[in-house]
C-alpha positions as CSV (number, residue, x, y, z in Angstrom):
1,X,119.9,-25.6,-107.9
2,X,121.4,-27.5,-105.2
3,X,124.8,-27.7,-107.4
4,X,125.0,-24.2,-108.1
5,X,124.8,-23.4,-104.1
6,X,127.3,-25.9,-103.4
7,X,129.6,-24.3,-105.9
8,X,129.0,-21.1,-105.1
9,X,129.6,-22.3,-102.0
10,X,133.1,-23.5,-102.7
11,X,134.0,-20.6,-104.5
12,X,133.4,-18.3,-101.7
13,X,135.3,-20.6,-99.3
14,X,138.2,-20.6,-101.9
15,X,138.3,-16.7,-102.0
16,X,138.2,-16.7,-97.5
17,X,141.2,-19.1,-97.9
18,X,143.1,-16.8,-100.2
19,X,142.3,-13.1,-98.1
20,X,143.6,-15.1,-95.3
21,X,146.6,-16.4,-96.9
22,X,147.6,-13.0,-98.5
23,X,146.8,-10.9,-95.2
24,X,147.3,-12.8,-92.5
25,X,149.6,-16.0,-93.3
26,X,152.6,-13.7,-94.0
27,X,156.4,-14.1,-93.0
28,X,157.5,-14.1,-89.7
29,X,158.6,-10.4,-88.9
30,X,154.9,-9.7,-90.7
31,X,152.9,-11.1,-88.0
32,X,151.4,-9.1,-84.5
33,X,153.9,-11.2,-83.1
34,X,157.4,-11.4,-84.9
35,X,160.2,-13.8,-83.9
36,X,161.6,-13.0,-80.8
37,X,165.1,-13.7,-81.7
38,X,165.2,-10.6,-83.7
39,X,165.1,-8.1,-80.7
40,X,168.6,-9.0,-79.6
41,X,169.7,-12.2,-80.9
42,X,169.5,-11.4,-84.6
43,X,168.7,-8.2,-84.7
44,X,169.1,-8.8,-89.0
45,X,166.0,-10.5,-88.9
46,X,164.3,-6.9,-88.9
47,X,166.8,-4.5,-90.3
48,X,169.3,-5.2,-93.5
49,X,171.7,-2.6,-92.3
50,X,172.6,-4.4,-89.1
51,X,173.9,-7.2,-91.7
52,X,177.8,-7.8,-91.1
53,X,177.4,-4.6,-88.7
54,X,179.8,-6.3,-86.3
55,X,182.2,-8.2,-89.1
56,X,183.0,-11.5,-88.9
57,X,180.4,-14.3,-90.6
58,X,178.0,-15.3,-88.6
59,X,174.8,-17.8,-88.8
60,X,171.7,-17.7,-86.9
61,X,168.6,-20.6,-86.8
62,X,165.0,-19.2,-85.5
63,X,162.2,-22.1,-84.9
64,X,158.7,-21.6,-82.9
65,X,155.4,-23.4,-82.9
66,X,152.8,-22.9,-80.8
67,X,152.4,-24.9,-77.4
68,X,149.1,-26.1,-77.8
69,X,149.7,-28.5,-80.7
70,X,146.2,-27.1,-82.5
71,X,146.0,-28.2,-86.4
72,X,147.2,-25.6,-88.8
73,X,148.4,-23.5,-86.2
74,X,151.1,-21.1,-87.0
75,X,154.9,-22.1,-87.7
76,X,157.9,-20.7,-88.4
77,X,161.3,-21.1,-89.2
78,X,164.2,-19.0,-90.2
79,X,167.1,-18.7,-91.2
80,X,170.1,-15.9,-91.6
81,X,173.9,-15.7,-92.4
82,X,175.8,-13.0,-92.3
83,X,179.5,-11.7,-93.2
84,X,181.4,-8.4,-92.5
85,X,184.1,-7.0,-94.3
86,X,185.6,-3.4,-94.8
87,X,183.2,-0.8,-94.2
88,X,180.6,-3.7,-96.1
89,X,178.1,-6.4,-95.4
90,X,176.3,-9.3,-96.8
91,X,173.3,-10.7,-95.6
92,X,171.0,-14.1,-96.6
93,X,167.6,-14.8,-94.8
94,X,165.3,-17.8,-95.8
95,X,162.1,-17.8,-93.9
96,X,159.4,-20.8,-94.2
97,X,155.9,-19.4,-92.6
98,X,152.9,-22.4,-92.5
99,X,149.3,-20.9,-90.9
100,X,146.5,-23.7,-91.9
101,X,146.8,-24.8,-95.1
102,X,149.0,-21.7,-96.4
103,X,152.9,-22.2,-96.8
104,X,155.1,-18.8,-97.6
105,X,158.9,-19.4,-98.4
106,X,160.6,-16.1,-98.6
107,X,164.2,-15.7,-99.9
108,X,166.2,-12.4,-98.9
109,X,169.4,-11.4,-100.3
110,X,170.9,-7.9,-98.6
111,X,173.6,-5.0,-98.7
112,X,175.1,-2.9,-96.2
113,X,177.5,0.1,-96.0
114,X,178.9,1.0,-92.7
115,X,180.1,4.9,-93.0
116,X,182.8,6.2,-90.4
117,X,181.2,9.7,-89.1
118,X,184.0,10.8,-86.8
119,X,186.9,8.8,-85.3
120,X,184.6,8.5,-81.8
121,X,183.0,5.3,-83.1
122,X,180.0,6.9,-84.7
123,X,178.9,5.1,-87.8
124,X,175.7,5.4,-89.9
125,X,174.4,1.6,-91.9
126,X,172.9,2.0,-95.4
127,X,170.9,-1.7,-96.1
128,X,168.8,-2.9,-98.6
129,X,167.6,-6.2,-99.6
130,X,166.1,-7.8,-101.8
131,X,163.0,-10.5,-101.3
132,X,161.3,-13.5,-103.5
133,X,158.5,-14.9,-102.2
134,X,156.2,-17.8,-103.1
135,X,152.6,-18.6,-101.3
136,X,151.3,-22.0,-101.5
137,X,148.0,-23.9,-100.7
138,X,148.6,-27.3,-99.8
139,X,145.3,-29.1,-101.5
140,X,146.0,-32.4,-99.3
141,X,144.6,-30.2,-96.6
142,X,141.1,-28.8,-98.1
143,X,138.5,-30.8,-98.0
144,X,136.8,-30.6,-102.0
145,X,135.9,-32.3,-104.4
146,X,136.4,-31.5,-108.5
147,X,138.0,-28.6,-110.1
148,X,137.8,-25.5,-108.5
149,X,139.5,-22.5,-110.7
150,X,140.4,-20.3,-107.5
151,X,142.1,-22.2,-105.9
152,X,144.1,-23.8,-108.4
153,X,145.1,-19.8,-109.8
154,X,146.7,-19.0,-106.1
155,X,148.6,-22.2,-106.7
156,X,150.0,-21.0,-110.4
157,X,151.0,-17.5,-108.8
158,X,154.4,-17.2,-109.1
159,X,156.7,-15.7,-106.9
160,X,156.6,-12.0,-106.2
161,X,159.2,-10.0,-105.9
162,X,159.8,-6.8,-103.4
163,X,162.5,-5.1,-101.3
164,X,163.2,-3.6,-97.7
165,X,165.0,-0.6,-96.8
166,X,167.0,-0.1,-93.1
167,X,168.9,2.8,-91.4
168,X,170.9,2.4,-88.1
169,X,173.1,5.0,-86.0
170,X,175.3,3.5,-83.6
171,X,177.6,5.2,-81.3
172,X,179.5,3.5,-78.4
173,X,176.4,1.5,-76.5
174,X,173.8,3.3,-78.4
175,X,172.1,2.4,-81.6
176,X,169.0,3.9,-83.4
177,X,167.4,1.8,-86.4
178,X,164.9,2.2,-88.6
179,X,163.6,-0.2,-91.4
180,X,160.4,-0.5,-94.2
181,X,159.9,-3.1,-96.0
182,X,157.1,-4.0,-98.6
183,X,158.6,-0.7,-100.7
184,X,157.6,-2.0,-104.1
185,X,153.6,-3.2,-102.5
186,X,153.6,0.2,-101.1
187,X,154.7,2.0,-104.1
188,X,152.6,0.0,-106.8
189,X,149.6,0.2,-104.2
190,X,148.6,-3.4,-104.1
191,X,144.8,-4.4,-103.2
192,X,146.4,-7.4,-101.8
193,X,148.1,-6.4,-99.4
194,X,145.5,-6.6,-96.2
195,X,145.8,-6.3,-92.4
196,X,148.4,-7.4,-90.3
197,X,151.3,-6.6,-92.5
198,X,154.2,-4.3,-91.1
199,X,154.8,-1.0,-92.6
200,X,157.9,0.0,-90.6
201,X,160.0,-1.3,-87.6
202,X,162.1,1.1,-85.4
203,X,164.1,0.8,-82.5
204,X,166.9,2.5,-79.7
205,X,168.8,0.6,-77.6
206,X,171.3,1.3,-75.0
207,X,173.9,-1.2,-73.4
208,X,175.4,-0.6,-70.3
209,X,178.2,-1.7,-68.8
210,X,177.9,-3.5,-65.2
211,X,180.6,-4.4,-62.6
212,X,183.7,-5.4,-64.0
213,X,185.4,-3.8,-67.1
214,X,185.4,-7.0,-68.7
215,X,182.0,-6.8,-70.8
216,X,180.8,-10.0,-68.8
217,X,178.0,-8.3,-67.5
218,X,175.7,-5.7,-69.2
219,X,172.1,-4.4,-69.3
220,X,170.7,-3.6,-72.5
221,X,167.4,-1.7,-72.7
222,X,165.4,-1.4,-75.6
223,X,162.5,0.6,-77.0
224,X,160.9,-0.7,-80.3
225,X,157.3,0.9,-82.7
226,X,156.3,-1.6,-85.2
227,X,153.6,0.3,-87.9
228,X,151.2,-2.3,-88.9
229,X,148.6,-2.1,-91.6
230,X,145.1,-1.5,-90.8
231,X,145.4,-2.1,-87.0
232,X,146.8,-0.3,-84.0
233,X,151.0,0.7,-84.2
234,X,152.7,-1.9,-81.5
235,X,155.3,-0.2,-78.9
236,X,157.8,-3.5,-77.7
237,X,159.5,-2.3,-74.2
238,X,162.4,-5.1,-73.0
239,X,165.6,-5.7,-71.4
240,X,168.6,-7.9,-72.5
241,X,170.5,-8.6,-69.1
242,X,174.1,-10.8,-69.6
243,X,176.0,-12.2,-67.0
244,X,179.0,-14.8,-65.9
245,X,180.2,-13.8,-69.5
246,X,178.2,-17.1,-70.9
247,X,174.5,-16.5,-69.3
248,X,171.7,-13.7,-70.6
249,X,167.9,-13.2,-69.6
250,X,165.5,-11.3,-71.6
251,X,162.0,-10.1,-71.1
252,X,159.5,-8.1,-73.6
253,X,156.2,-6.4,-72.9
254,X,154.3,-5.5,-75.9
255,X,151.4,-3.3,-76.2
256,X,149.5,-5.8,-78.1
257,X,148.8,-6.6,-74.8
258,X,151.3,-9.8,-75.0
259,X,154.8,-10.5,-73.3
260,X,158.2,-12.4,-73.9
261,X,160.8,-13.7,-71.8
262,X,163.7,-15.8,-72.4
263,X,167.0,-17.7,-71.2
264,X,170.5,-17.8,-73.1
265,X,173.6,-19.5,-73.1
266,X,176.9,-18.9,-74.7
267,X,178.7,-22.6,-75.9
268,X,181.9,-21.3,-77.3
269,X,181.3,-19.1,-80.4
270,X,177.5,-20.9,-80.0
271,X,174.7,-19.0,-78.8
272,X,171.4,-20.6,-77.7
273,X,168.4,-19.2,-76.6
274,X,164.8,-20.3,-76.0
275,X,162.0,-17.6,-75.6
276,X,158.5,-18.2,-74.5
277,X,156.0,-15.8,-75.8
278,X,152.1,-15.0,-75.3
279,X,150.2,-14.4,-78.1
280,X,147.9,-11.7,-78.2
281,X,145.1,-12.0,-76.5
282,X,142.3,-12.0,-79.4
283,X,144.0,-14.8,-80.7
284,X,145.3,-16.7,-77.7
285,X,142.2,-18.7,-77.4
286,X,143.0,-20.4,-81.0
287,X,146.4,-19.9,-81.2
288,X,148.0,-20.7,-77.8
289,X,151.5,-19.7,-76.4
290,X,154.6,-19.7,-78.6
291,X,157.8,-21.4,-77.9
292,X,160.9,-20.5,-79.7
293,X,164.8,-21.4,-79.9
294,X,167.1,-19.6,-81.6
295,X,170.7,-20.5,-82.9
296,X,173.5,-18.4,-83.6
297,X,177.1,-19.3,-84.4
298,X,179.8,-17.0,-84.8
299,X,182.2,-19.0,-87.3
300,X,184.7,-15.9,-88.2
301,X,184.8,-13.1,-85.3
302,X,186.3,-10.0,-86.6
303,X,189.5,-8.8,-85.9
């Protein structure tokens, strides 16, 4: 008797660990939080038509961990590259997501299409990318012991495939995006897919000029809706403010009742920024803050 209960009971455990890992534990621009760098940094991160928008190859390096050093506490780390050329552009994105004993490496490969509408400047971005990702349990982690069936079958999944879908308008300072991703989970209708995943991302954004003609200084505003399954749509309300040519602060208020702010420098053709970010507050007693710094290098500029 006592067997079968302790069986059952690791079965049961085994099936919480995988609902978590499939519907919370998911890539980085699939959390209530995604990483800040994509609001201006990197704005790829969330849309595959912004990929080689500006020309010129460029490579960006997103990291953030929580500040409260709690085991199995979220992690994440990502990376992009980038290349324009012609009315085309190329994207890469490898993301590494680790919540608990859950890891998620996600490959991206994407396409853009920048179309001329009228010799003004206005242009409307086609993208689409493709995405492979794998979901691991790390067993060093789980306390157990013998053979247990489930969790050794969410181990011998292998990797899923699926794709995402962005739109952008840009004319002069403004831009309008819109991106979905999960098209081929949404499509097929998959059980698995649980709460907390993102069903659509847009955003406008207007950059203004300040002072002199030179570009050094500039105010960007920026509305963003995230859809997210099975829990309330998120409004994202910031400013990007640039100065001294080299020098940028950024601040985020998110209706998930959390905030963002960060500092930036510009190195050269190196960009650095760190970004300090609340988590929500139903989580921020487990979770903590979030700390992030984000790379970005702008090896070819375009011409």
């Amino acid at each position: 008797m006592n067997t079968t209960i302790r069986k059952f009971g690791r079965q049961a455990a085994a099936a919480l660990v995988f609902a978590l890992g499939c519907g919370i534990a998911a890539p980085a621009q699939a959390q209530l939080s995604p990483m800040g760098t994509g609001y201006f940094q990197n704005p790829y991160l969330f849309n595959p038509a912004r990929a080689g928008m500006d020309g010129g190859t460029t490579l960006n390096l997103g990291v953030r961990a929580t500040t409260n050093g709690m085991p199995g506490a979220p992690r994440n780390q990502a990376f992009s590259a980038e290349h324009g050329f012609g009315r085309s552009g190329i994207g890469l994105l490898l993301d590494n997501t680790s919540v608990g004993s859950v890891r998620h490496t996600a490959g991206a490969l994407g396409y853009a299409y920048h179309l001329p509408l009228a010799a003004d400047g206005q242009r409307l971005h086609f993208g689409l990318s493709a995405t492979l990702l794998w979901s691991r349990l790390d067993m060093t982690d789980i306390n157990g012991t013998g053979y247990d069936p489930v969790l050794a079958a969410y181990n011998e999944r292998g990797a899923e495939f699926d794709a995402k879908f962005g739109l952008a308008y840009t004319y002069r300072q403004l831009v309008a995006e819109f991106a979905m991703g999960d098209l081929i989970r949404n499509i097929r209708n998959d059980d698995r897919v649980l709460a907390n995943r993102p069903l659509y991302f847009s955003a406008v954004s207007y950059t203004l000029p300040l002072g002199a003609r030179d570009g050094s200084m500039s105010l960007t505003p920026k509305v963003c809706y995230r859809g997210i399954r099975s829990t309330d749509d998120v409004f994202d309300i910031g400013m990007d403010f640039r100065f001294a040519g080299h020098f940028r602060v950024l601040g985020l208020y998110h209706t998930s009742r959390n905030a963002t702010v960060g500092f930036g420098a510009g190195i050269g053709k190196l960009q650095v920024l760190g970004m300090y970010s609340m988590e929500t507050s139903s989580l921020s007693r487990y979770a903590g803050n979030a700390f992030e710094v984000g790379l970005g290098w702008n090896i070819v500029q375009s011409n």
